[in-house]
C-alpha positions as CSV (number, residue, x, y, z in Angstrom):
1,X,24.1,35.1,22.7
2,X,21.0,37.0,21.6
3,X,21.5,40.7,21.4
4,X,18.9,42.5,22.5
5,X,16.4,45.1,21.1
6,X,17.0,48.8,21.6
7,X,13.4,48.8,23.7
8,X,15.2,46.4,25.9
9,X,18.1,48.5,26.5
10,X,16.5,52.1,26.6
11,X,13.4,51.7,29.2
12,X,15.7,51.8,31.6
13,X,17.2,53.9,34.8
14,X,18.1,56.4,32.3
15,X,15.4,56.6,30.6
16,X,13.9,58.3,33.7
17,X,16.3,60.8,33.7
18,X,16.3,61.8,30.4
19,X,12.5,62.2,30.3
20,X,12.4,63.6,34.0
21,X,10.7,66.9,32.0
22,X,7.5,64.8,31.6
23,X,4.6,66.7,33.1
24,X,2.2,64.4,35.5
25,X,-0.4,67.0,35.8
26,X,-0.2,67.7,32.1
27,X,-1.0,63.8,31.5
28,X,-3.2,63.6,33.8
29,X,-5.5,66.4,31.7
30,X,-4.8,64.7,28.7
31,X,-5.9,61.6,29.8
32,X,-9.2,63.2,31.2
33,X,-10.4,64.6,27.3
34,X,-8.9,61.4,25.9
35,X,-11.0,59.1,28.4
36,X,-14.3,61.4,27.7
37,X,-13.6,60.2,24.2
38,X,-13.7,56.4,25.0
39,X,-17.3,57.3,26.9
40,X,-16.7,54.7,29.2
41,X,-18.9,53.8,32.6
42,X,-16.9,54.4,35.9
43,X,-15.2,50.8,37.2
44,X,-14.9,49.6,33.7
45,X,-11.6,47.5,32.9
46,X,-9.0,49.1,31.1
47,X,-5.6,48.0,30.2
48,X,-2.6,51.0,29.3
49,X,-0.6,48.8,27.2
50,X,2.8,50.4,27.4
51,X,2.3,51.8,31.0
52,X,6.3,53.0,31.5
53,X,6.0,54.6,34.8
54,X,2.1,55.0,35.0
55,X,1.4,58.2,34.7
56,X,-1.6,58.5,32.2
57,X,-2.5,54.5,34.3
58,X,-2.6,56.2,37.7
59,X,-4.6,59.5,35.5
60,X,-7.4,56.5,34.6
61,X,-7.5,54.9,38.3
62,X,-8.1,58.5,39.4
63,X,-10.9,59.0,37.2
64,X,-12.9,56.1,38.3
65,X,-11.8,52.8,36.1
66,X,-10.3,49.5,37.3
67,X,-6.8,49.8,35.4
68,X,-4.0,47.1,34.8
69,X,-1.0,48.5,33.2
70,X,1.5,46.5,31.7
71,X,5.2,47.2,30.5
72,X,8.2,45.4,29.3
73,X,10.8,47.2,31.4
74,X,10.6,46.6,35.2
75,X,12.5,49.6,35.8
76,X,10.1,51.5,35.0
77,X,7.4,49.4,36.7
78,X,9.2,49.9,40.0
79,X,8.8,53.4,39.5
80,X,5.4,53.0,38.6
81,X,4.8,51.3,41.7
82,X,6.6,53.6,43.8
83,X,3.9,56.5,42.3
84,X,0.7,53.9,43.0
85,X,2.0,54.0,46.8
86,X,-1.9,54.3,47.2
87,X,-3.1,50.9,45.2
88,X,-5.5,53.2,42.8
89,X,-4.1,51.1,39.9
90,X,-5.5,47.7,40.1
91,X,-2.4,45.5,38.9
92,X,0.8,46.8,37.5
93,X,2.2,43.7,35.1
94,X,5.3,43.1,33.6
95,X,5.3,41.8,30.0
96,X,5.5,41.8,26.1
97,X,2.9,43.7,24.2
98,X,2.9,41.4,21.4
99,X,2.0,38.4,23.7
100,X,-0.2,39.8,26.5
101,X,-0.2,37.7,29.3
102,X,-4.3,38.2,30.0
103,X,-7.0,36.3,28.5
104,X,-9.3,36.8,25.9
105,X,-12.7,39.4,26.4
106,X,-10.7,40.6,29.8
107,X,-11.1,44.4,29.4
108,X,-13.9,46.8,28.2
109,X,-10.9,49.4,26.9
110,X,-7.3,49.5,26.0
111,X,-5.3,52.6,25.8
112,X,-2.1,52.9,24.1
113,X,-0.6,56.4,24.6
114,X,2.0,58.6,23.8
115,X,4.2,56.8,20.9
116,X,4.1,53.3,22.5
117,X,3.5,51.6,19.6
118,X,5.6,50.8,16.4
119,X,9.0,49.7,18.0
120,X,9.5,46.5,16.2
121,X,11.6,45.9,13.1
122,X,9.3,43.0,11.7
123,X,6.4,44.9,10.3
124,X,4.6,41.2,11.6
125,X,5.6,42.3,15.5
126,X,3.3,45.6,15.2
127,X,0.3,43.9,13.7
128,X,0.6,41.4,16.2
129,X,0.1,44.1,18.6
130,X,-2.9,45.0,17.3
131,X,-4.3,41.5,17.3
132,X,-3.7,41.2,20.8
133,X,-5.8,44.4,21.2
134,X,-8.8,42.8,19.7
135,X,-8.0,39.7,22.0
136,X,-7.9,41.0,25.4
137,X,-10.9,43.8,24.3
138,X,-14.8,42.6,25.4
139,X,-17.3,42.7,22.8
140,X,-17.4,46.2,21.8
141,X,-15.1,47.1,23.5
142,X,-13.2,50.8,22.7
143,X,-9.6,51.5,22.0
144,X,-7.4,54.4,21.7
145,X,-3.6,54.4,20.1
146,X,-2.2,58.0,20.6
147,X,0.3,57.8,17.9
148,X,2.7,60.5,16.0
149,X,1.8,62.0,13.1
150,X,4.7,61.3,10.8
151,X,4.4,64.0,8.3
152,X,4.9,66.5,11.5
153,X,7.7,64.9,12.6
154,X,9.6,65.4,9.6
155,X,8.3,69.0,8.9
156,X,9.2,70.1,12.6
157,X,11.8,67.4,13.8
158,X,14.7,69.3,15.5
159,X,17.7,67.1,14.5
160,X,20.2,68.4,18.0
161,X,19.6,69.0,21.3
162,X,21.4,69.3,24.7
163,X,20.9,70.0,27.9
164,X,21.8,69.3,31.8
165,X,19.8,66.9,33.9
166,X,18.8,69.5,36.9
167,X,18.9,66.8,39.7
168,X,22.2,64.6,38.2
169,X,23.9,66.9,36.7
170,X,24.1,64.9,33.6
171,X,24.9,66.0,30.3
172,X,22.5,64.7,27.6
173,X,22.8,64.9,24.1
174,X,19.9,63.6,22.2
175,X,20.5,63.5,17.7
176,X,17.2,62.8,15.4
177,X,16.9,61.5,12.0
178,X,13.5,60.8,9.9
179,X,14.2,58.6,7.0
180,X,13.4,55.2,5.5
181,X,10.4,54.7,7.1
182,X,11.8,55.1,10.6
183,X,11.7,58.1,13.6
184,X,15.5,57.9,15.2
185,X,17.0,59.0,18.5
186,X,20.5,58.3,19.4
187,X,21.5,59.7,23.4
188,X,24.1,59.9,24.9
189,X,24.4,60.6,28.3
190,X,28.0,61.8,30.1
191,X,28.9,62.8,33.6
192,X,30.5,66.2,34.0
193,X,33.5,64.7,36.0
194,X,33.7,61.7,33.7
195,X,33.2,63.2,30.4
196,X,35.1,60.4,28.5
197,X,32.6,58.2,29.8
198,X,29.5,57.9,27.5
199,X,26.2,55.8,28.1
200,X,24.7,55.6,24.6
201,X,21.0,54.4,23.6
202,X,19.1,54.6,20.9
203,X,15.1,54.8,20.3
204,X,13.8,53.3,16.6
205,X,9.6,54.0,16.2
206,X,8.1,53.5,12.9
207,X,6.7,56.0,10.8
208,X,3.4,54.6,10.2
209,X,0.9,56.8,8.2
210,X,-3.0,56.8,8.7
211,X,-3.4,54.6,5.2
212,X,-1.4,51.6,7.4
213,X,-3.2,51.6,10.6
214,X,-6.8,51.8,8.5
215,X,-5.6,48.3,6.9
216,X,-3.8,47.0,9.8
217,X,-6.9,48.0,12.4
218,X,-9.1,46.4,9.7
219,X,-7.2,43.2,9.4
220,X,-6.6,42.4,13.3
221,X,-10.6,43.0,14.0
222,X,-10.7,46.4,15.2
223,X,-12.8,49.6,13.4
224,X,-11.4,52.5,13.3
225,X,-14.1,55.1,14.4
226,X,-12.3,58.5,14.6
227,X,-9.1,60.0,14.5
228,X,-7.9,63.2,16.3
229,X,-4.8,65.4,15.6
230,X,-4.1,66.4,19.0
231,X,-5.0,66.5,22.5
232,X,-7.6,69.0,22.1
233,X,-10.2,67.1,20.0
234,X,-9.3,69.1,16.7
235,X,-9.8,66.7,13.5
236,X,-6.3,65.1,11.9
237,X,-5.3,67.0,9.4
238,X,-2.2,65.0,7.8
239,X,-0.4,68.5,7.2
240,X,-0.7,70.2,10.7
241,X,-1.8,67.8,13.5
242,X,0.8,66.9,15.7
243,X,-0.5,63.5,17.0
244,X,-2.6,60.8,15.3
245,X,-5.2,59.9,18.0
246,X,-6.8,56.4,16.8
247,X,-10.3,55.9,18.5
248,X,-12.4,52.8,17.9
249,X,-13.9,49.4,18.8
250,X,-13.9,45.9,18.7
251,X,-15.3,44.9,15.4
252,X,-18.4,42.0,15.4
């Protein structure tokens, strides 16, 4: 029996829970300055790879552009569904990022936000990613991969943290580690009346610098226009950005 990945296990029910803190109106203003950036018309096509529950997908629809979002879990689809009560996102689609099931010159834009890329052990799996990018984007068409800036992690990762789920009254514990190329979180989730019973995940995102995406962008097609450090539009600065914002195109 295969044993599954740990994105297979985590982008779950609980994975709701533990990132219930997640602001929608603060995604929704970050996908605003981030979609100025792409400098896209209104109604173009544009595919968030890595939707989860489609917040920064139903933050594009509301701003004017046809959006498809796609996801492995279907957890967190039905929750994204639940949340596009209204239809404003075009198509909500389960699937694997590394095989996207739409066909080639389909979108004018993909966005790829907040740490969704990265996941897979085989260094192969996350170019592949990026090859599919270039597939499914139009001629000249934009991208944007809102990515961690791994020097900042380590310099300001806090290794412990607790707290109690408002709403559940779960207890979660959440334990960090930067080393060997790799960003890890290991949960664990209790119930106050059931304390000996633990639900335990763990998330595994690679620590890729700016010096990998330049060759790997290169390689799978796409050019690499700008990068940002955070969600303000400020530069990258390797020692003090918090995010590494990737904007580009399709390559000719």
């Amino acid at each position: 029996m295969r044993m599954s990945n740990w994105y297979e296990r985590s982008f779950g029910t609980d994975y709701m829970i533990v990132y219930r803190h997640r602001n929608w109106d603060q995604a929704a203003r970050e996908v605003e300055t981030m979609a100025g950036w792409l400098e896209l018309s209104l109604g173009a096509a544009v595919l968030d790879i890595g939707c989860g529950m489609g917040r920064h997908a139903l933050a594009l629809a509301q701003l004017g552009y046809e959006v498809t979002g796609i996801d492995l879990s279907e957890a967190l689809l039905r929750m994204a569904r639940e949340h596009n009560a209204e239809e404003r996102i075009k198509s909500l689609v389960q699937g694997d990022m590394r095989e996207l099931p739409f066909a080639d010159d389909s979108f004018d834009a993909t966005v790829n936000l907040f740490t969704s890329f990265g996941y897979f052990e085989d260094e192969a799996d996350n170019r592949r990613v990026l090859r599919e990018i270039r597939r499914v984007l139009r001629p000249q068409g934009v991208f944007l991969i809102d990515f961690m800036n791994p020097v900042y992690v380590k310099e300001h990762l806090v290794p412990h943290s607790e707290r109690t789920d408002a709403a559940t009254g779960l207890h979660i514990s959440e334990r960090r580690t930067a080393a060997d190329g790799w960003v890890v979180k290991q949960i664990e989730i209790t119930a106050q009346d059931h304390p000996d019973a633990c639900r335990s995940y763990e998330e595994r995102v690679r620590l890729f610098p700016l010096s990998w995406f330049e060759q790997a962008l290169a390689e799978a097609g796409l050019e690499l226009q700008r990068c940002y450090g955070d969600y303000e539009g400020n530069s990258y600065d390797e020692q003090r950005s918090p995010r590494m914002i990737l904007k580009g195109r399709a390559a000719s």
